[in-house]
N, C-alpha and C positions, 0 to 999 in steps of 0.2 A: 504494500500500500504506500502513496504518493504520501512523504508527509503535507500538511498542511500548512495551505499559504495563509498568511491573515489577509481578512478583507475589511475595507472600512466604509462608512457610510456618515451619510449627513443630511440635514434638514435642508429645505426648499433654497432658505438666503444662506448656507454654509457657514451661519453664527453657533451650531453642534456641528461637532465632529466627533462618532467613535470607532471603533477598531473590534471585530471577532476574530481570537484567537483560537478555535475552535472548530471542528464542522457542525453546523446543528444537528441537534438529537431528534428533533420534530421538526415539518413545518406543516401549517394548519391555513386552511382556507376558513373561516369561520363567517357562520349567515347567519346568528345572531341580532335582533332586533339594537342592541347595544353598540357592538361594531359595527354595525351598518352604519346606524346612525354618527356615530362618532368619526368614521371617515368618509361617509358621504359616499356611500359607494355598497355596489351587489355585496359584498363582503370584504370583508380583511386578513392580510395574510401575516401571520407571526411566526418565526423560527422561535427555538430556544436550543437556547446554552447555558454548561453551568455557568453560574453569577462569575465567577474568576476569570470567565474566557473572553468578559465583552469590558472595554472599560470606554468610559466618557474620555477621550483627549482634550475637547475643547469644549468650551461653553456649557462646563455644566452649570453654572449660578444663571443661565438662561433656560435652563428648564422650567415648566409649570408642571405641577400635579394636578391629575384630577379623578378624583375615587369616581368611581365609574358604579361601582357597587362596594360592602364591606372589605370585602377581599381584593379586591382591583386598583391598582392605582397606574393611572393612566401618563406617560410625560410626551410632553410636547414643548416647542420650542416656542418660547416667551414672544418673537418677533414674526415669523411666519406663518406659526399654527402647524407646523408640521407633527403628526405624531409618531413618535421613533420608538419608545420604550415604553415597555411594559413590566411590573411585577404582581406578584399573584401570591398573595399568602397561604394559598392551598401547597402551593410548590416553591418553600424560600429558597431552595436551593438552584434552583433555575431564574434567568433573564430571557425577559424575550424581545424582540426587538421583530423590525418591521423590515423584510426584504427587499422590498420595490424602494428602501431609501441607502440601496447599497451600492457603490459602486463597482458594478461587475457583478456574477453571479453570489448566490449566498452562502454556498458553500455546503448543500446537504444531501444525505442520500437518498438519491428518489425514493428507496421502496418507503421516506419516514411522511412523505407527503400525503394529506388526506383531506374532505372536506367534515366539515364538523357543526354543529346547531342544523342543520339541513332541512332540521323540521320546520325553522322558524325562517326559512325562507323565504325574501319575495315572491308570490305565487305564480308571477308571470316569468322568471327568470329561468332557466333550463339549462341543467347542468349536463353537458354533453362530453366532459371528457371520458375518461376511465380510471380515473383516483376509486379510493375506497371513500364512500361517503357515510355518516353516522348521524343517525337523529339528535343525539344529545355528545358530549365533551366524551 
């Protein structure tokens, strides 16, 4: 196996930058009413890593938090609105972070890719790939 390059990533105006030092262990297409709404979009896509493999380089005192629910706290970039990161108190041990704000691919193994909330899907949206899809997390 190829070691691992790191790849890095950043918000919309490049006021964050951070760096995974890892391949993702998941990555998640989720159609949750939540993420949808919070990106504006059919769903959102989140890798994870362990917390040790992703670090903030630049502008973290430019992040905002925002509890999404108990357990969720969502970050975003103070100036753009970009949402880059994510933590989840269900899983402290993991970071997740958003792949479409990476430079270059994400770095994961296809087979960890899947769709997730599915249930709570736009009704008129039509998932035609061939991921594994699951009604609930």
């Amino acid at each position: 196996m190829a070691p691992f390059t790191p790849i890095s990533g950043r918000c919309q105006c490049g006021a964050v930058r951070y760096s995974v030092h890892a391949p993702a262990i998941e990555l998640y297409h989720c159609h949750c009413s939540i993420c949808r709404r919070s990106h504006g979009a059919l769903f959102a896509t989140y890798a994870t890593v362990p917390r040790e493999a992703l670090t903030v380089e630049q502008g973290a005192e430019n992040l905002a938090t925002f509890s999404s629910s108990p357990e969720v706290r969502r970050h975003r970039c103070r100036t753009c609105g970009c949402q880059l990161l994510l933590d989840d108190d269900r899983w402290p041990a993991l970071k997740w972070y958003t792949p479409g704000t990476c430079d270059g691919a994400p770095g994961h193994p296809p087979e960890s890719e899947k769709h997730i909330f599915v249930s709570s899907k736009v009704p008129w949206y039509r998932i035609t790939d061939s991921l594994p899809q699951h009604d609930e997390f």
